[in-house]
PATI-379069 format. One record per atom (N, C-alpha, C): y, x negated, z negated; residue in three letters. Coordinates in steps of 0.2 Angstrom, whole numbers, plus 5000, padded with zeros to 4 digits. Layout:
YXZALA/...
***
This chain:
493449774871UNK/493749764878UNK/494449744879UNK/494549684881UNK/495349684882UNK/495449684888UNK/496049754887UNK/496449774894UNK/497049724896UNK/497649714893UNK/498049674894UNK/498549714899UNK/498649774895UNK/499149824897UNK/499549824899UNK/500049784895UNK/500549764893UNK/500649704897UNK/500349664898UNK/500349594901UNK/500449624908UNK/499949654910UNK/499949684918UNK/500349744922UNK/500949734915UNK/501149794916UNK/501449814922UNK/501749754927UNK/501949744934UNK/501449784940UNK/501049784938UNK/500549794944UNK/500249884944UNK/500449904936UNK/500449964934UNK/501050004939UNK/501549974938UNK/502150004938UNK/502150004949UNK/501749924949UNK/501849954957UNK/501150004961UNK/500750014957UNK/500350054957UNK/500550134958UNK/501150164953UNK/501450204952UNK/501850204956UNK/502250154957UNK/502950164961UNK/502650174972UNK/502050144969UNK/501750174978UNK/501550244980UNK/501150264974UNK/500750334973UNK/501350374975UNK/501850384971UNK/502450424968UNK/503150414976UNK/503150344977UNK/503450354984UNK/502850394990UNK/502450374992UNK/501850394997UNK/501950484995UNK/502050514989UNK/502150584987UNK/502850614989UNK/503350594989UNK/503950614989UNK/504050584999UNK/503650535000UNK/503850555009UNK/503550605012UNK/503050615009UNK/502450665010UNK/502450755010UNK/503150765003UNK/503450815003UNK/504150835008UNK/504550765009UNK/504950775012UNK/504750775019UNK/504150745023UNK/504150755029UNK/503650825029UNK/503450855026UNK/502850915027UNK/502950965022UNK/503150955016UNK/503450995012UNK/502551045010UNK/502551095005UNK/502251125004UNK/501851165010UNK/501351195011UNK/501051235015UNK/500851295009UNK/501451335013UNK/501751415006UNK/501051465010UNK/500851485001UNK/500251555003UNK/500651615002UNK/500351665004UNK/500751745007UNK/500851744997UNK/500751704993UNK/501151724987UNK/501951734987UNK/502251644991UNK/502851644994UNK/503251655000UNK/502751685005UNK/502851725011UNK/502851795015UNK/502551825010UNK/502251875012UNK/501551895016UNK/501651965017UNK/500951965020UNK/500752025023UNK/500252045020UNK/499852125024UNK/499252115016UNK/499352185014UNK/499052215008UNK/498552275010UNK/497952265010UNK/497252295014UNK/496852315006UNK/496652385006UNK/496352405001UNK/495752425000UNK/495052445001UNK/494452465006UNK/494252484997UNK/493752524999UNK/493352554994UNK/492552544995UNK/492152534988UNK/491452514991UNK/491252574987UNK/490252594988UNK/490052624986UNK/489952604980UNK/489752534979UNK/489452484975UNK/489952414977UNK/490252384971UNK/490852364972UNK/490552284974UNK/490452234979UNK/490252164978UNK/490652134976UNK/490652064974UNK/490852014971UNK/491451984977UNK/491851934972UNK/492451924976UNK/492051854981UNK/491751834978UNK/491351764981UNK/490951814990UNK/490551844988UNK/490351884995UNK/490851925000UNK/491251934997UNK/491951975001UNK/492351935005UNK/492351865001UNK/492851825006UNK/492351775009UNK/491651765009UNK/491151745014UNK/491251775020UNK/491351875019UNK/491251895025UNK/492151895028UNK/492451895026UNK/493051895029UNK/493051825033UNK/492751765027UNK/492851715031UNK/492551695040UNK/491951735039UNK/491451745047UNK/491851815050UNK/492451825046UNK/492551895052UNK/493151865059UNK/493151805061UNK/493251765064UNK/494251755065UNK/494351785061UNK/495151775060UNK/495451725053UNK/495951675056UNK/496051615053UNK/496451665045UNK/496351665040UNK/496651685035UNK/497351645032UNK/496951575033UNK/497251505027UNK/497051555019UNK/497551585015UNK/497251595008UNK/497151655008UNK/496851685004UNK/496651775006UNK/496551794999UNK/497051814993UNK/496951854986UNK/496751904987UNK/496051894983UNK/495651964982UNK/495451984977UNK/495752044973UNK/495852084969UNK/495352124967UNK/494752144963UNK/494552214960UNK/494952234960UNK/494952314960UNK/495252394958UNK/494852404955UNK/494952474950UNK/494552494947UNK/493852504947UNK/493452534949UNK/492752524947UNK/492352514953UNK/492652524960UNK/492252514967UNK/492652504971UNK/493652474972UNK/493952464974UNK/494152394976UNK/494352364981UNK/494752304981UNK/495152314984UNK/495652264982UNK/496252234989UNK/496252164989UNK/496552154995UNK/496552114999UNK/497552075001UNK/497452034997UNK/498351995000UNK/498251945005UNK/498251965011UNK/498151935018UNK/498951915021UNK/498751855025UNK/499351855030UNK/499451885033UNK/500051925037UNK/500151955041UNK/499751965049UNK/499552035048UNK/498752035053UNK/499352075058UNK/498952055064UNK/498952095073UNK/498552145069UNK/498652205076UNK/498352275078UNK/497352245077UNK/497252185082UNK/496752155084UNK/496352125077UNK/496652085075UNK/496452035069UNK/496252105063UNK/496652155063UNK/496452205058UNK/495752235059UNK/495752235065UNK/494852285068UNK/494452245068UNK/494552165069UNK/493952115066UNK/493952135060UNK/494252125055UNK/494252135047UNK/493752185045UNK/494052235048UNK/493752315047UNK/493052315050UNK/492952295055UNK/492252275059UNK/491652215055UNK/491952175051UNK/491352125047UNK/491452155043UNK/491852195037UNK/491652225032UNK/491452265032UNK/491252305041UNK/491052385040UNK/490252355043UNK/489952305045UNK/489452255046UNK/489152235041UNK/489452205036UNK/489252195029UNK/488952255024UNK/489652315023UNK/489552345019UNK/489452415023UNK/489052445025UNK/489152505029UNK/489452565027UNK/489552565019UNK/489852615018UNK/490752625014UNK/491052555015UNK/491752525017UNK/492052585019UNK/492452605016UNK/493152645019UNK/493952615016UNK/494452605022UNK/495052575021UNK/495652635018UNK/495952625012UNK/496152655008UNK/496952645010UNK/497052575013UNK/497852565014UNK/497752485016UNK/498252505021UNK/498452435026UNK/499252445027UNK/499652405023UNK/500252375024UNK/500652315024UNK/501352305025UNK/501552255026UNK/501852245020UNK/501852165015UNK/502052175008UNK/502552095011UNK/502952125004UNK/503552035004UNK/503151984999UNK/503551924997UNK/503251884994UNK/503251894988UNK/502751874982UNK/502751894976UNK/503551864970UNK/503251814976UNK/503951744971UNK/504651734977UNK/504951784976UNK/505551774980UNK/505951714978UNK/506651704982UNK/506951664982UNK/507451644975UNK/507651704973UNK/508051714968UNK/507551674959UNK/506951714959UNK/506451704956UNK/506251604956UNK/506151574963UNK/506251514963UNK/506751454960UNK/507151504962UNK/507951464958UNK/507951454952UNK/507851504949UNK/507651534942UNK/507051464938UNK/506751474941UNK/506151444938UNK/506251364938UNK/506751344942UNK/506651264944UNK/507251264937UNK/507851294937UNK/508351284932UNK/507851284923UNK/507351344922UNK/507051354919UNK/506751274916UNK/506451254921UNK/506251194919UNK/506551124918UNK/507051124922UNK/507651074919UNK/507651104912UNK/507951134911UNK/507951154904UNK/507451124898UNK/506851144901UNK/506351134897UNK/506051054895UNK/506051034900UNK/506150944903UNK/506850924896UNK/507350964898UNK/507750904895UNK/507950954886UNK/507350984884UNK/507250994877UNK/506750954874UNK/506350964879UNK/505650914876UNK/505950834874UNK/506250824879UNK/506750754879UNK/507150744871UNK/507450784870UNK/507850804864UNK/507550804857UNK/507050854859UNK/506450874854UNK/506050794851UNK/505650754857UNK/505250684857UNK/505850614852UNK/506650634855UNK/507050614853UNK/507050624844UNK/507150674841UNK/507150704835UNK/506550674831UNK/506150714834UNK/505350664829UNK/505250594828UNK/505350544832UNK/505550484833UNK/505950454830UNK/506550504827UNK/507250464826UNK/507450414819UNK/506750404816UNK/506750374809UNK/506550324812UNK/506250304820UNK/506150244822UNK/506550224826UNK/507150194824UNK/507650184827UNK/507650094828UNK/507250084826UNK/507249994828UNK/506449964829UNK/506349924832UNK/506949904842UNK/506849924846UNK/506549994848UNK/506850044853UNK/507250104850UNK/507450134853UNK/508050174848UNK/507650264851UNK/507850304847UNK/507250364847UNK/507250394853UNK/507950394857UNK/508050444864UNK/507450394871UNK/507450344868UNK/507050294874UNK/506150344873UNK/505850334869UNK/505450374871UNK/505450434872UNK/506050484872UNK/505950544875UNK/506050534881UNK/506350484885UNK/506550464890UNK/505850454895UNK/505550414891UNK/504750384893UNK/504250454896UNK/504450514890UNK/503850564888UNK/504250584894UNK/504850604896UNK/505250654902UNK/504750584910UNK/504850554910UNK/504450514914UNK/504050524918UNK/503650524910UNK/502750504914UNK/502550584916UNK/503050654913UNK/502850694914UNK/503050724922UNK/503550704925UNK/503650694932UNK/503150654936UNK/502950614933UNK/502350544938UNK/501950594940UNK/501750624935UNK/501150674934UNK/501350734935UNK/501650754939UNK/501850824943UNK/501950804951UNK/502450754953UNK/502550704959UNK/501950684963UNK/501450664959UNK/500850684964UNK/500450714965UNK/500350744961UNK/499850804965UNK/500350864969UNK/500850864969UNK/501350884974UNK/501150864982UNK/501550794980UNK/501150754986UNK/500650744989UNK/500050734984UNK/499250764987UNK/499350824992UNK/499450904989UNK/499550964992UNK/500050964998UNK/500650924998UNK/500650915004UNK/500450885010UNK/500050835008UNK/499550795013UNK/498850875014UNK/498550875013UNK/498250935011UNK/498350985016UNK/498851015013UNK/499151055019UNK/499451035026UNK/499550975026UNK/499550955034UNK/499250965038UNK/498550915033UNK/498050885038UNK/497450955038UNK/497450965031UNK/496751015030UNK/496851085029UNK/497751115031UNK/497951185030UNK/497851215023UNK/497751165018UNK/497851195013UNK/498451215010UNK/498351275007UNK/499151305005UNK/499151324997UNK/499751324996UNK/499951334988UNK/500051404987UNK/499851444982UNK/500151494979UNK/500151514973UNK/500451554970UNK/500451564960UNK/500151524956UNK/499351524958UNK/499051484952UNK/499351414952UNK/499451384960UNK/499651314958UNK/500151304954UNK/500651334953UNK/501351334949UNK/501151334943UNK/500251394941UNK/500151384934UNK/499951294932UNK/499451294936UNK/499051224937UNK/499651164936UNK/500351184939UNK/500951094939UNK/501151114933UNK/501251174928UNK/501351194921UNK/500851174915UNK/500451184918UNK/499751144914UNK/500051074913UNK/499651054918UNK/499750984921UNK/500350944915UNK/501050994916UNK/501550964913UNK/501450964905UNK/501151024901UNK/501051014895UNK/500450964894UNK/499850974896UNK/499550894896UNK/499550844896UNK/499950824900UNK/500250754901UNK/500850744894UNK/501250794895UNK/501750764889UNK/501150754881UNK/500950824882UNK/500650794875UNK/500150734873UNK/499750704880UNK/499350624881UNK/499950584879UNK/500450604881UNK/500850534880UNK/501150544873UNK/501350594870UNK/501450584864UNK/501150564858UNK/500450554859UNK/499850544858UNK/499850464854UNK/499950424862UNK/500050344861UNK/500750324859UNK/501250364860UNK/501650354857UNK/502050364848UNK/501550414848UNK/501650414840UNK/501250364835UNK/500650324840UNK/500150284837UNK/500550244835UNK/501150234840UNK/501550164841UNK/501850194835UNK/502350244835UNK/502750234828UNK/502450224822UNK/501750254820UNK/501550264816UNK/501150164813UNK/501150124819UNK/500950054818UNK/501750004819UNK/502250044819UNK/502749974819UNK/502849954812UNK/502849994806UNK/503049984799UNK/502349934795UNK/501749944798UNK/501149954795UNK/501049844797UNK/501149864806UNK/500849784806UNK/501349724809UNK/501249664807UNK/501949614809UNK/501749584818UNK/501949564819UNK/502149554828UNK/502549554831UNK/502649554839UNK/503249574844UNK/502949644845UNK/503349684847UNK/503149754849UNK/502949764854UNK/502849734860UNK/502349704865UNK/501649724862UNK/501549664855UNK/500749664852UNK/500849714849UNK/501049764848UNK/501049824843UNK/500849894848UNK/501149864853UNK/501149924859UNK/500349904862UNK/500049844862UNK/499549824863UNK/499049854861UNK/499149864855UNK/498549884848UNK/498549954848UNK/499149954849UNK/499050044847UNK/498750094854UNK/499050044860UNK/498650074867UNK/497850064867UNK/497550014862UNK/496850014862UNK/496650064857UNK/497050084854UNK/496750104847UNK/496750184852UNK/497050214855UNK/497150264859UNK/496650284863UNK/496350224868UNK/496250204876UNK/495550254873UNK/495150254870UNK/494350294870UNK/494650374869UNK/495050394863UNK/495150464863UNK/495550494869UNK/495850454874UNK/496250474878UNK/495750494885UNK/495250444886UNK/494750424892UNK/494250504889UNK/493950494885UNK/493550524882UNK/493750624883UNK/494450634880UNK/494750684881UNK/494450704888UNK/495050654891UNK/495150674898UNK/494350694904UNK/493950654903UNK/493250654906UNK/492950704904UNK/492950754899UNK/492650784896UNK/493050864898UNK/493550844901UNK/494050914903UNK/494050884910UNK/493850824912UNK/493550844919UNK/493050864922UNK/492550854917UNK/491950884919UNK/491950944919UNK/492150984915UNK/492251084913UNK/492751094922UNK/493251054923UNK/493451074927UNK/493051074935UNK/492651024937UNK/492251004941UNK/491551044940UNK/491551084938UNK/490951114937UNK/491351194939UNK/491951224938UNK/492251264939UNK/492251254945UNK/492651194948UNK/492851204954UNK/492351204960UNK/491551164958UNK/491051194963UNK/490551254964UNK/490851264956UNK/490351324955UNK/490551414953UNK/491451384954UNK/491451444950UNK/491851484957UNK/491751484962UNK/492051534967UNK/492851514970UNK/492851524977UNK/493251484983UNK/493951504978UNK/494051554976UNK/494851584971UNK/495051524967UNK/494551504962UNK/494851454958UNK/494851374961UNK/494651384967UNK/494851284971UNK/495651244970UNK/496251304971UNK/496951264974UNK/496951264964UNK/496651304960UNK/497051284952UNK/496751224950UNK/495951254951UNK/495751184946UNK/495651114949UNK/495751104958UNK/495951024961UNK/496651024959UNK/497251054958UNK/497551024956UNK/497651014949UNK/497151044944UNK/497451024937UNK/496650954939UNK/496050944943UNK/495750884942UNK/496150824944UNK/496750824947UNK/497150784950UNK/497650754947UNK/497950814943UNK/498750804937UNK/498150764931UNK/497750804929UNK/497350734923UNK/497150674925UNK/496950684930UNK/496750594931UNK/497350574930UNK/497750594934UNK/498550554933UNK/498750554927UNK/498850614924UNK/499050584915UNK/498850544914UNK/497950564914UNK/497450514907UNK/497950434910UNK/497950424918UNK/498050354919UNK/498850334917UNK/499550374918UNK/499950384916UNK/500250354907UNK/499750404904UNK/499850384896UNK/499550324894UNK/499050294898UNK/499150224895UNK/499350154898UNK/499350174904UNK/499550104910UNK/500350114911UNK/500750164910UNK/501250194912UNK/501850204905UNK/501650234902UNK/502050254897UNK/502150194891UNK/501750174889UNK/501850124883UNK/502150054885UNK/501850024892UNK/502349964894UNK/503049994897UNK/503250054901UNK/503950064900UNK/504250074894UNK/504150084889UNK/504250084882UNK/504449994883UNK/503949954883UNK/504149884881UNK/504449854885UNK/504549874893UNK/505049844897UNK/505849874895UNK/505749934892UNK/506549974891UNK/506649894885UNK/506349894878UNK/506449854876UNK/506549784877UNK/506349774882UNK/506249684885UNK/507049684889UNK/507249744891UNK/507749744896UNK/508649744891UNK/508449774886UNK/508949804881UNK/509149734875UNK/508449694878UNK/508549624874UNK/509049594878UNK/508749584884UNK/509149524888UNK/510049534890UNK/510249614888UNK/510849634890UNK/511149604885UNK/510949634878UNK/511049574872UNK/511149524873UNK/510849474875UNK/510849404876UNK/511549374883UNK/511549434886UNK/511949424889UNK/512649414889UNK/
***
């Protein structure tokens, strides 16, 4: 099958440059729709005689006619739960208590309080610096392994590539979950921070993948580095597609079958892989050959 990767690499690149604008307006005009992980809430604790399922409990909460948006519900020990709710009225609480005492007739409420947010502000600061950090080791790090292939692209350019493609691929499914939350009230809470940290170590590592193919074929065959970037993107393209398809499928099967809790993790880690798997090969290897193509013509200049 020829792709012609590298030849198309323009069309790749406005492919991404539309996705990744269309996300960044998307955030700026609507920003995140924050779950009571980051806003707080009300912490409701009931006790059963015979403890049901988290799938059954947020059925009934869902029919107890009070709008939730996202609702963490916890097991306790062997016939308790709680409940991380938005901040309930006097009203919206004796709905609550009324379809769980309808559902479960032997329900008793153990504690209803008003709680702060899990992930305060200080903690958010923290964690965005945390990650610059980590962003520009890995950069440092992709640099180092690389650095005995220092010709004709020089080693910091593919760390540069890996820091890249690893933002494309965090950038959108941001901007997905903003649109989301606009139109369809969906909101973010903890998992999804696991889900963009996933996302973040899978992508880097797809793309290190075809990138090392590339170091591992500049010594081996003769050509322009264009055709080498070529060959080694096919030699990639099956274990990359294959990977990925095969970690979507696990995931698409969670997310239809394994209960409303795991939806906001596993759409956004089905979201961040498509974008890698598509990243690591239409995206990362021809900016590799443009940096090169660019760093010629200065040359020449």
């Amino acid at each position: 099958m020829k792709l012609n990767v590298i030849k198309l690499r323009h069309v790749w690149y406005a492919v991404s440059a539309v996705t990744i604008g269309l996300s960044i307006l998307f955030l700026s005009m609507w920003g995140l729709k924050q779950g009571i992980d980051f806003t707080g809430g009300t912490l409701m604790a009931v006790r059963f005689t015979e403890r049901p399922s988290s799938t059954d409990v947020q059925r009934v909460l869902d029919q107890s006619g009070v709008e939730f948006g996202s609702a963490v519900i916890q097991p306790v020990a062997e016939t308790d739960m709680q409940f991380r709710l938005k901040p309930l009225t006097e009203e919206e609480h004796t709905k609550v208590l009324g379809a769980l005492s309808a559902a479960y007739p032997t329900v008793s409420e153990l504690r209803f309080d008003a709680i702060g947010p899990v992930v305060g502000e200080e903690l958010r600061r923290k964690s965005f610096q945390g990650l610059g950090i980590v962003l520009l080791a890995i950069m440092l790090y992709v640099a180092y392994v690389f650095r005995k292939v220092s010709a004709p692209v020089q080693s910091w350019k593919y760390g540069l590539v890996t820091i890249f493609t690893a933002l494309h691929d965090v950038i959108i499914p941001l901007g997905v979950f903003a649109w989301l939350g606009h139109y369809y009230d969906v909101e973010v809470g903890t998992s999804f921070i696991a889900a963009i940290l996933t996302i973040l170590g899978y992508s880097i590592t797809d793309t290190v993948v075809v990138l090392d193919r590339i170091r591992e074929n500049l010594p081996k065959h003769a050509g322009s580095f264009a055709e080498i970037v070529e060959a080694s993107v096919h030699q990639t393209f099956l274990r990359s597609v294959n990977t990925s398809f095969t970690t979507l499928l696990t995931l698409g099967a969670v997310h239809f079958f394994g209960g409303s809790t795991l939806h906001e993790f596993t759409l956004t880690l089905i979201i961040g892989i498509a974008v890698g798997t598509y990243s690591s090969i239409f995206v990362a290897s021809p900016l590799l050959v443009s940096l090169h193509l660019w760093a010629q013509k200065r040359k020449r200049a």
